[in-house]
C-alpha positions as CSV (number, residue, x, y, z in Angstrom):
1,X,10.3,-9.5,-0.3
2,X,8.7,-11.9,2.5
3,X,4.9,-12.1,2.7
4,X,3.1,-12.6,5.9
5,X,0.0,-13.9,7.0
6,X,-1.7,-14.2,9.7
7,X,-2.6,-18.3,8.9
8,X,1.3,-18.6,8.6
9,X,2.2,-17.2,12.3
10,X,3.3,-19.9,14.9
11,X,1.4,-18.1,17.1
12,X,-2.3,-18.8,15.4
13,X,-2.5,-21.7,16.0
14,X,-2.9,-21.7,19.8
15,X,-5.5,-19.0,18.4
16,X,-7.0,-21.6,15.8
17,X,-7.8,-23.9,18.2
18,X,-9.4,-21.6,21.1
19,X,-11.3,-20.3,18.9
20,X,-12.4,-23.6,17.5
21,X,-13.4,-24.7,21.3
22,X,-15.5,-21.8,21.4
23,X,-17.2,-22.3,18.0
24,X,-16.3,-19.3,16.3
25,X,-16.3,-18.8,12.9
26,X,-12.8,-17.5,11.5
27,X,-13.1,-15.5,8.4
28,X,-10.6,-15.6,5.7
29,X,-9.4,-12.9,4.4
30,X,-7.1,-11.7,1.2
31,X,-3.4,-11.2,2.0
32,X,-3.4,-8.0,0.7
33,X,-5.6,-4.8,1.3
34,X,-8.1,-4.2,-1.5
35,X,-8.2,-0.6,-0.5
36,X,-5.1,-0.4,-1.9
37,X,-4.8,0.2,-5.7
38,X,-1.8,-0.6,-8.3
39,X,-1.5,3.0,-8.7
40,X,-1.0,3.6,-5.3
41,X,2.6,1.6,-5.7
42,X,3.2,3.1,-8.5
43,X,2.4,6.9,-8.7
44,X,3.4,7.3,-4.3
45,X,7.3,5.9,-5.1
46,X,7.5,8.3,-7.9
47,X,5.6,11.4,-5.9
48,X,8.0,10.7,-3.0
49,X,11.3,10.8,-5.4
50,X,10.5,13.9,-6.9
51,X,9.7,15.7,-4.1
52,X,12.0,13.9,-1.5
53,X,14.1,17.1,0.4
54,X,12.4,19.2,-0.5
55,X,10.8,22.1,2.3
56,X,6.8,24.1,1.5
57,X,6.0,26.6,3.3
58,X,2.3,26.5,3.7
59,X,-0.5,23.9,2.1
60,X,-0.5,25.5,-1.5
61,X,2.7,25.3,-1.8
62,X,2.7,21.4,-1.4
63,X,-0.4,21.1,-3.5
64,X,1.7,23.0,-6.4
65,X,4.6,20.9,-5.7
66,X,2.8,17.8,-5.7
67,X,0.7,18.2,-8.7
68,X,3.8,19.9,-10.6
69,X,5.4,16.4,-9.7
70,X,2.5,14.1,-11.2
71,X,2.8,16.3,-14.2
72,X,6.4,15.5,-14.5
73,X,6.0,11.8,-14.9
74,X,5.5,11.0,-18.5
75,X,2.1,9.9,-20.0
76,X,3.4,6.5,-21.1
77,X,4.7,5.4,-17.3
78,X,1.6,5.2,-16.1
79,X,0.9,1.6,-17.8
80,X,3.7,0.1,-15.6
81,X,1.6,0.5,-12.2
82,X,-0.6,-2.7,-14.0
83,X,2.4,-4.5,-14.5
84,X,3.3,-7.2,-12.2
């Protein structure tokens, strides 16, 4: 998997520099989201394979689906979305 950053694009550092010349002050930032929790790598994969091909027919029907899903994965899983 390659990362990315915006400090690592060729481009930023024609941006670096303008905005040194105009004195602004460039915040840095973490290379990933903090909105975004372990869990959220973990449980959406898993979600997504279950339910992947499958048609609903109206909202309930996905909220069924999906919950039936989440109860599906076993109990002890869960740990593994806190491990790296």
């Amino acid at each position: 998997m390659q990362k990315w950053s915006q400090r690592s694009s060729p481009k930023n550092k024609s941006k670096e520099e303008f905005l040194a010349t105009k004195q602004i002050t460039v915040l840095e930032h973490p290379a990933y989201s903090p909105d975004l929790a372990p869990s959220d790598f973990f449980l959406f994969p898993k979600i997504k394979e279950i339910l992947k091909g499958r048609l609903f027919d109206d909202i309930d029907d996905i909220r069924s689906n999906t919950t039936a899903a989440l109860k599906a994965i076993p109990q002890n899983q869960f740990q593994n979305c806190f491990v790296g």
